[in-house]
C-alpha positions in Angstrom: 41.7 -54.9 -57.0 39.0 -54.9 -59.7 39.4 -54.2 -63.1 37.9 -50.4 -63.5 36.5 -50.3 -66.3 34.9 -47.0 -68.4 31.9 -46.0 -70.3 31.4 -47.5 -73.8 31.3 -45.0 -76.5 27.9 -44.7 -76.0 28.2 -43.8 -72.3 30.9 -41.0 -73.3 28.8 -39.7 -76.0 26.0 -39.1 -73.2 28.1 -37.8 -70.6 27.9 -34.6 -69.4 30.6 -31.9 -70.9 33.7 -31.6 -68.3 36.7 -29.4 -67.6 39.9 -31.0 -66.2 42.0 -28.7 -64.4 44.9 -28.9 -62.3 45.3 -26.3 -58.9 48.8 -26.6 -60.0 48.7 -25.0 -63.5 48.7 -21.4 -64.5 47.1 -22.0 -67.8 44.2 -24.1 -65.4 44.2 -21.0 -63.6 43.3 -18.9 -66.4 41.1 -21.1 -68.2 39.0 -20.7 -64.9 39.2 -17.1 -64.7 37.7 -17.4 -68.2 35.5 -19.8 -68.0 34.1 -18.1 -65.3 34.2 -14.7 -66.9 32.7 -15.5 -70.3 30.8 -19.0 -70.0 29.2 -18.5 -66.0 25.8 -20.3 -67.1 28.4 -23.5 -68.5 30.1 -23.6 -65.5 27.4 -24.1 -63.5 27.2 -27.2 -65.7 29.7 -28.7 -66.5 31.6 -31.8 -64.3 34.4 -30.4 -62.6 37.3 -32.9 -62.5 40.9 -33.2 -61.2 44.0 -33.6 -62.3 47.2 -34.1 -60.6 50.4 -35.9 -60.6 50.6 -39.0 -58.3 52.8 -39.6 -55.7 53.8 -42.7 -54.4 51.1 -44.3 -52.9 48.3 -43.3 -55.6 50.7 -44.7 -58.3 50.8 -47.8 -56.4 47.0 -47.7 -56.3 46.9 -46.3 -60.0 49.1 -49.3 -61.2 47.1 -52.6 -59.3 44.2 -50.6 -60.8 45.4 -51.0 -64.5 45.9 -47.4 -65.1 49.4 -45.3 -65.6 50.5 -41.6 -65.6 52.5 -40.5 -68.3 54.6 -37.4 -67.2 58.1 -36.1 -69.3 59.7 -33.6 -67.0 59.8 -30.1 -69.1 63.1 -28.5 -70.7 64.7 -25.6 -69.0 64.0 -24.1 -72.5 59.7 -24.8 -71.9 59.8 -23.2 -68.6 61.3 -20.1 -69.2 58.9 -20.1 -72.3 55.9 -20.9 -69.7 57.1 -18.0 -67.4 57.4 -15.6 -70.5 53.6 -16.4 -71.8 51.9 -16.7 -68.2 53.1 -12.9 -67.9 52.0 -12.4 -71.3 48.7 -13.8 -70.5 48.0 -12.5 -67.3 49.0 -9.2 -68.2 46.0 -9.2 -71.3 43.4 -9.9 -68.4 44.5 -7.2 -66.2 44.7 -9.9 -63.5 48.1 -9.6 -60.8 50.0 -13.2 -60.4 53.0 -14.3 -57.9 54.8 -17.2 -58.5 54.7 -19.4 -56.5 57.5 -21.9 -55.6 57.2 -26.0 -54.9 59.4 -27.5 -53.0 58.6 -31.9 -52.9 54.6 -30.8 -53.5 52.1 -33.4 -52.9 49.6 -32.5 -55.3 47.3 -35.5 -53.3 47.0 -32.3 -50.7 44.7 -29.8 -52.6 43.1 -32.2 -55.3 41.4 -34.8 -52.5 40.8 -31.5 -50.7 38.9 -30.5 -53.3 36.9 -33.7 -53.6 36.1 -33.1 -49.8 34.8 -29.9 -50.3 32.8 -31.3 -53.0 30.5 -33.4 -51.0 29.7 -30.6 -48.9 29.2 -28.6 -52.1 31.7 -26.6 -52.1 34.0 -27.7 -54.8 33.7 -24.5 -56.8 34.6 -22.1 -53.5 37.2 -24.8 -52.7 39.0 -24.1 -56.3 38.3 -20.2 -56.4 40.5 -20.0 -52.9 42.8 -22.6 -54.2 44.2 -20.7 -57.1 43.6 -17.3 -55.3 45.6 -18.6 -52.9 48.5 -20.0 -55.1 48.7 -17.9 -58.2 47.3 -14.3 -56.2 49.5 -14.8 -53.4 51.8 -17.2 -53.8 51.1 -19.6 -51.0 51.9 -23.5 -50.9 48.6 -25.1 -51.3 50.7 -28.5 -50.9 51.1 -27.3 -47.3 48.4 -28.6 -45.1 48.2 -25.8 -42.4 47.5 -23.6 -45.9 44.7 -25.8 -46.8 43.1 -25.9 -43.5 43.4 -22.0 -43.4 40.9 -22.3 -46.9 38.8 -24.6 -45.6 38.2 -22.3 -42.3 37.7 -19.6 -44.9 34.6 -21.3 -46.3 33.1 -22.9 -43.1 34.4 -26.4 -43.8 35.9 -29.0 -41.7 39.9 -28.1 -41.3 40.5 -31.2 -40.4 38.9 -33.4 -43.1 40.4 -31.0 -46.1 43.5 -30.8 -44.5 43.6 -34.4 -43.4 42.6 -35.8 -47.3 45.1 -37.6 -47.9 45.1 -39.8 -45.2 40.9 -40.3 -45.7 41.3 -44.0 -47.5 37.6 -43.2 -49.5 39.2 -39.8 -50.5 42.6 -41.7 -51.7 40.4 -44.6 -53.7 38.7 -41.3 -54.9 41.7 -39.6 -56.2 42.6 -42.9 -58.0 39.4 -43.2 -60.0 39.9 -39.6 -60.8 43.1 -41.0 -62.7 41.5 -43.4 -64.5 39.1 -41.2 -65.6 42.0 -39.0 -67.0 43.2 -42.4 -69.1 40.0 -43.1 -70.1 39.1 -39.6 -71.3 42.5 -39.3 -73.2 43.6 -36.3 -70.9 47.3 -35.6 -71.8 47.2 -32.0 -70.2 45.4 -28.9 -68.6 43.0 -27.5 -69.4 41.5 -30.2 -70.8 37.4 -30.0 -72.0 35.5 -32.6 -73.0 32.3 -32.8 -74.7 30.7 -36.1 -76.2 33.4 -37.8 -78.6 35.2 -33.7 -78.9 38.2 -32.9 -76.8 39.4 -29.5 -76.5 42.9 -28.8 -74.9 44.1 -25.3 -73.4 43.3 -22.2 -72.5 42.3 -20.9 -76.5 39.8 -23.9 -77.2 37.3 -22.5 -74.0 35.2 -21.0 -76.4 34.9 -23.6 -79.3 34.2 -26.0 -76.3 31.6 -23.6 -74.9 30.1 -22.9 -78.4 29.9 -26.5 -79.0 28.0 -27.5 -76.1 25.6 -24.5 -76.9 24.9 -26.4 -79.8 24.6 -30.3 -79.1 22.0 -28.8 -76.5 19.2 -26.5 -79.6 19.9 -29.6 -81.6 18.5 -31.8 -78.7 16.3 -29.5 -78.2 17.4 -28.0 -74.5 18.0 -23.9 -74.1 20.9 -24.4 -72.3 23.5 -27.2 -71.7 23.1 -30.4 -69.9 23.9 -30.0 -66.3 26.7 -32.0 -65.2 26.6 -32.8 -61.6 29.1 -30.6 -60.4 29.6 -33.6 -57.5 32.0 -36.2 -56.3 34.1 -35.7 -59.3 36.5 -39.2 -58.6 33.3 -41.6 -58.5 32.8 -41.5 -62.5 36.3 -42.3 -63.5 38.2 -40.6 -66.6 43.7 -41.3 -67.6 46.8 -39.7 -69.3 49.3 -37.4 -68.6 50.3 -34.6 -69.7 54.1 -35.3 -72.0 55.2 -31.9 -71.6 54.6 -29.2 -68.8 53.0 -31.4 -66.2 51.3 -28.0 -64.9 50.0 -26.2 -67.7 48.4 -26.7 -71.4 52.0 -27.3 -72.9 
């Protein structure tokens, strides 16, 4: 396999802002709700791109492509701390959560889902019933039949979403996606990016917002740059996150 290789400084400098998020974090979650909430005219602008945890075969892929996934199982002591400040956090935006419970997830599942939605440009719906799904009502969106139910919800193709991770363009997808997390320096989720400035969790939305208000009156531009909200795995970003591999910690 090639070598994959990522924009210069240059070429990050001029990319358009982005938000990595994970369907399998609650802090992700949240970060959405916000972003959603208090930035709507950023969203519409900003790339949306994946993060997930490997499993065999895209590590394979991930590997022969250069690339890695750093991931440090969390502390009994960390996720009893998580559960603790997702209630906490929940509970300040008036927002109702179940917990959900993994057992062997394939996080390939909803993340290549997503990037099929995306080219029928849907990505955005396809993430809204995602975490709706997951963190609402406590569903397994690693569960295929669950992810064909969302695509049925939104007029999509069952099959394809459901079927993503055996679609070998959506897998070679998934991997650039990875890289992109490498190349980006993504360690963990939420994760925004703008020009050389990275902003991680769910208390640096604003600052990120706030600074991509600005880059765009100094260049001139009432609003930010729009980032193609589309085929988020095609412009590859790597890393992993050391701690909680779900959630900013």
């Amino acid at each position: 396999m090639s070598e994959v290789r990522g924009p210069g400084r240059r070429g990050r400098a001029a990319a358009p802002p982005r938000f990595y998020f994970s369907l399998r974090s609650p802090y992700s979650w949240l970060a959405y709700r916000d972003l959603l909430d208090r930035h709507p005219g950023l969203a519409d602008r900003i790339e949306w791109r994946p993060f997930f945890e490997p499993d065999e075969h895209s590590a394979k892929a991930l590997s022969e492509a250069g690339g890695g996934f750093s991931y440090v199982a969390m502390s009994r002591a960390k996720h009893l701390y998580i559960l603790q400040d997702v209630r906490r956090l929940t509970r300040e935006r008036g927002l109702e959560m179940t917990w959900p419970v993994d057992r062997d997830p394939v996080w390939e599942v909803p993340h290549l889902a997503f990037l099929a939605a995306l080219d029928e440009g849907r990505g955005r719906e396809f993430v809204d019933a995602a975490y709706r799904a997951r963190w609402q009502q406590g569903r397994n969106i690693c569960d295929r039949a669950v992810v064909g139910g969302l695509a049925r919800e939104l007029g999509l193709d069952a099959e394809r979403l459901a079927g993503a991770p055996d679609d070998p363009g959506l897998r070679a997808r998934g991997v650039q996606a990875l890289l992109a997390l490498d190349r980006d320096g993504v360690f963990g989720v939420p994760f925004f990016v703008d020009g050389y400035d990275k902003y991680w969790g769910t208390d640096r939305l604003d600052a990120f917002a706030a600074a991509v208000a600005d880059r765009a009156r100094r260049a001139g531009t009432p609003e930010p740059p729009a980032g193609k909200p589309a085929r988020a795995g095609d412009t590859p970003p790597p890393g992993g996150d050391g701690g909680h591999a779900g959630g900013c910690g």
